[in-house]
C-alpha positions as CSV (number, residue, x, y, z in Angstrom):
1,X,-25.3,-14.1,38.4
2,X,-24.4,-15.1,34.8
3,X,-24.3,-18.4,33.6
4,X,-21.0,-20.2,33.4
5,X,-21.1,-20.5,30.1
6,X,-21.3,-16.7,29.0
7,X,-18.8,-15.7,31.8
8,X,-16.1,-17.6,29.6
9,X,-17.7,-16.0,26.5
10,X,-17.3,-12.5,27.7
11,X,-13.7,-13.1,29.0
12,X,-12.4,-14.1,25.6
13,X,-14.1,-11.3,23.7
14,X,-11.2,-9.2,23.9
15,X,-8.8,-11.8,22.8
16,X,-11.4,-12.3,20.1
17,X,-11.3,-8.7,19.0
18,X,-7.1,-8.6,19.2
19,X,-7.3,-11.8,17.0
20,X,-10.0,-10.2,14.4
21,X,-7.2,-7.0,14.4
22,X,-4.2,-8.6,13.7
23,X,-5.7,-11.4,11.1
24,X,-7.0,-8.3,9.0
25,X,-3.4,-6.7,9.6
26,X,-1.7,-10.0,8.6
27,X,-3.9,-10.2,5.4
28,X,-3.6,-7.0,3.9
29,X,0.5,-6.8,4.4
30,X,0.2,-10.0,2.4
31,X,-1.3,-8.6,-0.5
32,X,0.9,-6.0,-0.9
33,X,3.1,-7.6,-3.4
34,X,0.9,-8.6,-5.8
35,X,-1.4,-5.6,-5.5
36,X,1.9,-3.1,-6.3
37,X,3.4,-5.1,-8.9
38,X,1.8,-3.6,-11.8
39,X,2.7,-0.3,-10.7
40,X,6.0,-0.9,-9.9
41,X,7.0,-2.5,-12.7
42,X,5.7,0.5,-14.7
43,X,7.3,2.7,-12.6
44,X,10.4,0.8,-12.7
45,X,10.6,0.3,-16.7
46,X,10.1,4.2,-16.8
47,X,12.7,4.9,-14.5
48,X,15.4,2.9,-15.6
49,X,15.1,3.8,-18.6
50,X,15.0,-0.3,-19.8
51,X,12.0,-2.7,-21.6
52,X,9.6,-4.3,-20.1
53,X,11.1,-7.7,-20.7
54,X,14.4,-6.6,-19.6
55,X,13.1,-5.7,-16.0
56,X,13.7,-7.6,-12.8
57,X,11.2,-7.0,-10.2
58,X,12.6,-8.5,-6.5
59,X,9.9,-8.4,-3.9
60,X,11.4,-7.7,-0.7
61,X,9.7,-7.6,3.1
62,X,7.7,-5.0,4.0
63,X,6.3,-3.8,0.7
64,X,9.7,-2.8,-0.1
65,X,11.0,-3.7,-4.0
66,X,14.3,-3.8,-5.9
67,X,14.1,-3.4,-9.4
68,X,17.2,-4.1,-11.7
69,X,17.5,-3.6,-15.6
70,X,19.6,-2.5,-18.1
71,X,22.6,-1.8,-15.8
72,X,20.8,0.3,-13.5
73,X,18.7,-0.6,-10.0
74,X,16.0,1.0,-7.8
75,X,14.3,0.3,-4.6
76,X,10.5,1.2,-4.2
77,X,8.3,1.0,-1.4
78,X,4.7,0.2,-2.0
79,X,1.3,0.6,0.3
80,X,-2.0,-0.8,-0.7
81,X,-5.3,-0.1,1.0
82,X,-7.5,-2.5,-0.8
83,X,-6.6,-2.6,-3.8
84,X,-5.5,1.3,-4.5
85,X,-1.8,1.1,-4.3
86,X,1.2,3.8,-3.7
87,X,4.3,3.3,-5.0
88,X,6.8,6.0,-4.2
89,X,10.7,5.8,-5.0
90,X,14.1,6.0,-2.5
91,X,13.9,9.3,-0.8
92,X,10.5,9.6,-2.1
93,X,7.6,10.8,0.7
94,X,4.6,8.4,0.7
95,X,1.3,9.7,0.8
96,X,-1.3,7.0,2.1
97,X,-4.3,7.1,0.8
98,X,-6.4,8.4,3.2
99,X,-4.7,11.7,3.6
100,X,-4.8,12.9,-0.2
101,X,-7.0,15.5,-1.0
102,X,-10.5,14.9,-2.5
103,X,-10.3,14.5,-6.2
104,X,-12.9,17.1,-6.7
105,X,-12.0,19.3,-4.7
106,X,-8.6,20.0,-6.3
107,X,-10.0,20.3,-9.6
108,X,-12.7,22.8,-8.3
109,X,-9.2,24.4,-7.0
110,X,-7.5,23.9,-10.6
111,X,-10.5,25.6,-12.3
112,X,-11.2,28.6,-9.8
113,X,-10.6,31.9,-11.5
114,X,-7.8,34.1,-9.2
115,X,-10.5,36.9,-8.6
116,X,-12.9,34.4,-6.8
């Protein structure tokens, strides 16, 4: 028979390991924002067609952005693994990270000759 004290120890371990899941969930949605604004402010300067200065950046929920400037607005979505970041526009298909090719291997495509 186990001891009392590792019978409650064992009964909360998967309450431990749903806690661990959604505390790492919970901290990398949170750094989404400040991860992606970099890119999204360049992406939205080049966009709109507008200076840097005269760019409004509006973080939104969900890694979602509105950027207004010059007369003009766009909305971005944004998804950071770490600190690699996507930003794609509206209507735009996202491409996580973890599903692009292999760097290498799409040069070793690029530079293949068509007779090999």
């Amino acid at each position: 028979m186990r001891p009392p004290r590792l019978a409650a120890l064992t009964a909360l371990a998967p309450l431990a390991v749903l806690l661990a899941g959604a505390l790492s969930l919970a901290c990398s949605v949170s750094n989404v924002p400040s991860n992606a604004m970099p890119m999204v402010r360049a992406r939205a300067t080049s966009d709109l067609d507008c200076a840097d200065k005269d760019v409004r950046i509006e973080e939104q929920l969900g890694g979602h952005f509105k950027a207004v400037g010059c007369g003009r607005k766009a909305y971005y979505r944004a998804a950071c693994e770490a600190l690699r970041c996507v930003v794609s526009g509206e209507g735009e298909a996202m491409v996580p990270w973890r599903d692009r090719p292999d760097p290498a291997e799409v040069d070793r495509q690029r530079n293949r000759l068509p007779f090999e």
